[in-house]
BADREN-895723 format. One record per residue: x, y, z of N, C-alpha, C in turn. Coordinates in steps of 0.05 Angstrom, whole numbers. Each point is the difference from the previous one (the first is absolute). Layout:
<rs>
R n.east n.north   n.up ca.east ca.north  ca.up c.east c.north   c.up
R      X       Y      Z       X        Y      Z      X       Y      Z
...
</rs>
This chain:
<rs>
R n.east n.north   n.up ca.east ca.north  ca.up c.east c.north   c.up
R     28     104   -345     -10       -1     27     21     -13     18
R     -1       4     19      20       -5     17    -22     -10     27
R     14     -16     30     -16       -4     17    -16      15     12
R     19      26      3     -10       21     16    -19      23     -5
R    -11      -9    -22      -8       23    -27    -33     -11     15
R    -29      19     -6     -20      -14      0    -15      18    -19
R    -29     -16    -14     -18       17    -17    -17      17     20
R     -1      32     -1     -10       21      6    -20      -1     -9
R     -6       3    -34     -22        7    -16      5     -12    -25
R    -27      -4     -8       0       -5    -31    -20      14    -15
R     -1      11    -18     -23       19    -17     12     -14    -34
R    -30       7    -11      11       -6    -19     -5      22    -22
R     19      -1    -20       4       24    -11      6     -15    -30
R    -14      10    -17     -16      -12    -34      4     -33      0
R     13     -10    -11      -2      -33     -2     27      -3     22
R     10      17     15      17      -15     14      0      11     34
R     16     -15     15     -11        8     34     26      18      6
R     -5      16     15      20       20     22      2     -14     28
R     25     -10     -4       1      -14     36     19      16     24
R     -7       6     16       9       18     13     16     -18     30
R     22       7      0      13      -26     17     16      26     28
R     -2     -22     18      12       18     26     21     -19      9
R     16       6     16      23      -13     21    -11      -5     22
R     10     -25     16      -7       -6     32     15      21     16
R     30       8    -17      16        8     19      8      33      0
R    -24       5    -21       4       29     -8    -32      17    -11
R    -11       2     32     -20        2     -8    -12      23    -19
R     23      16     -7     -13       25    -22      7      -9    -18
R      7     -19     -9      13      -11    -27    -18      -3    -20
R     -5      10    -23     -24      -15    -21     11      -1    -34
R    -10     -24     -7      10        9    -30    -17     -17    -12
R    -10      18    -28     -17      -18    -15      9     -11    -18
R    -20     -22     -8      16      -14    -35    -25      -9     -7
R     -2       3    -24     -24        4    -24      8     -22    -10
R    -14     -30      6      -4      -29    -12    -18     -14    -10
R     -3     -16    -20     -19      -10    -14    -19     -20     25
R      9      -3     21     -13      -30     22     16       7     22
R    -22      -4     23      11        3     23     -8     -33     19
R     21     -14     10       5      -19     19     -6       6     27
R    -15      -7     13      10       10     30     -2     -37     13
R     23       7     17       4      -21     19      5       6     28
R    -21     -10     14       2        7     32      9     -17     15
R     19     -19     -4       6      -22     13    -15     -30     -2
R     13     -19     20     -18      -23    -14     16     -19     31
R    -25     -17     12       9      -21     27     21     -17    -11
R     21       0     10      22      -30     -6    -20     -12      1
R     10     -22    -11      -8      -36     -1     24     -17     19
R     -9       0     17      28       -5     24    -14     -33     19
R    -14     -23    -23     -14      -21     18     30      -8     12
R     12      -6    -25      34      -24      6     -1      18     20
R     17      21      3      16        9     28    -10      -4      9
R    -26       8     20     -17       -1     20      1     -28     12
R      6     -21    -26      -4      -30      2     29      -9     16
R     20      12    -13      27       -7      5     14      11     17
R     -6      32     13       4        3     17     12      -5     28
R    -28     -17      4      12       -7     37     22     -30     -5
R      3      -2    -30      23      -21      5     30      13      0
R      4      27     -2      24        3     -5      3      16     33
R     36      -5     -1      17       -2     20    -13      32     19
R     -2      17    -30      -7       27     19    -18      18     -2
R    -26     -25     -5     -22       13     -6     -5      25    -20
R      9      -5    -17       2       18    -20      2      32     -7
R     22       0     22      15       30      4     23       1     -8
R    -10      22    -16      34        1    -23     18      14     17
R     22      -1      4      23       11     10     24      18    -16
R     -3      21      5      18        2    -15     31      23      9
R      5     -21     25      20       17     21     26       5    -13
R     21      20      0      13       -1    -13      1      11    -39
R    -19     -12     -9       5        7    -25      2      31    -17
R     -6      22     16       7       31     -2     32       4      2
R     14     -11      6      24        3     11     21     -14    -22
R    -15     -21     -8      17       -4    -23     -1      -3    -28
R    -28      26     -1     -11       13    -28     11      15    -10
R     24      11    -15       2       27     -6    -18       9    -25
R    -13      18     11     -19       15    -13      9      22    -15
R     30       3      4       3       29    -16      9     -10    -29
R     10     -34    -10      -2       -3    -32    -15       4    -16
R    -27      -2      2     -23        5    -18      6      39     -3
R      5      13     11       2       24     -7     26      12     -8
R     23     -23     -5      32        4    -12     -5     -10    -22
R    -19     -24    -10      -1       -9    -26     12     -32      1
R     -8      -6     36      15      -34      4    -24     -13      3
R     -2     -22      0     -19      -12     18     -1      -3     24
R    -21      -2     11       0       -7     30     24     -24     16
</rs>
């Protein structure tokens, strides 16, 4: 499974389930897989008391910045076989 993947359907079929999975980003996409147990997870609220707490003490109110840093990412190593 991947992020962008979600459960369509589940049926079950003799002692094991048929899960039928779709894409966010492709909406004709489907593919099944025949598994013993199916998980589903729909998300879950942070637990965010500290921040909320600590917050209004920092310099910039807790906005990440992140000006500049595209510029001196090269992104094309991960696909030469470098690291980032």
């Amino acid at each position: 499974m991947t992020i962008n993947m979600r459960l369509v359907s589940v049926a079950r079929n003799g002692n094991q389930f048929v899960a039928t999975l779709g894409s966010d980003f492709a909406p004709e996409y489907r593919e099944e897989r025949r598994v013993d147990q199916v998980v589903a997870e729909h998300g879950t609220l942070p637990i965010d008391d500290l921040y909320r707490e600590v917050e209004p003490l920092s310099r910039n109110r807790g906005a990440s910045i992140m000006t500049g840093w595209s510029w001196r990412c090269d992104l094309s190593g991960p696909r030469q076989g470098r690291p980032v």
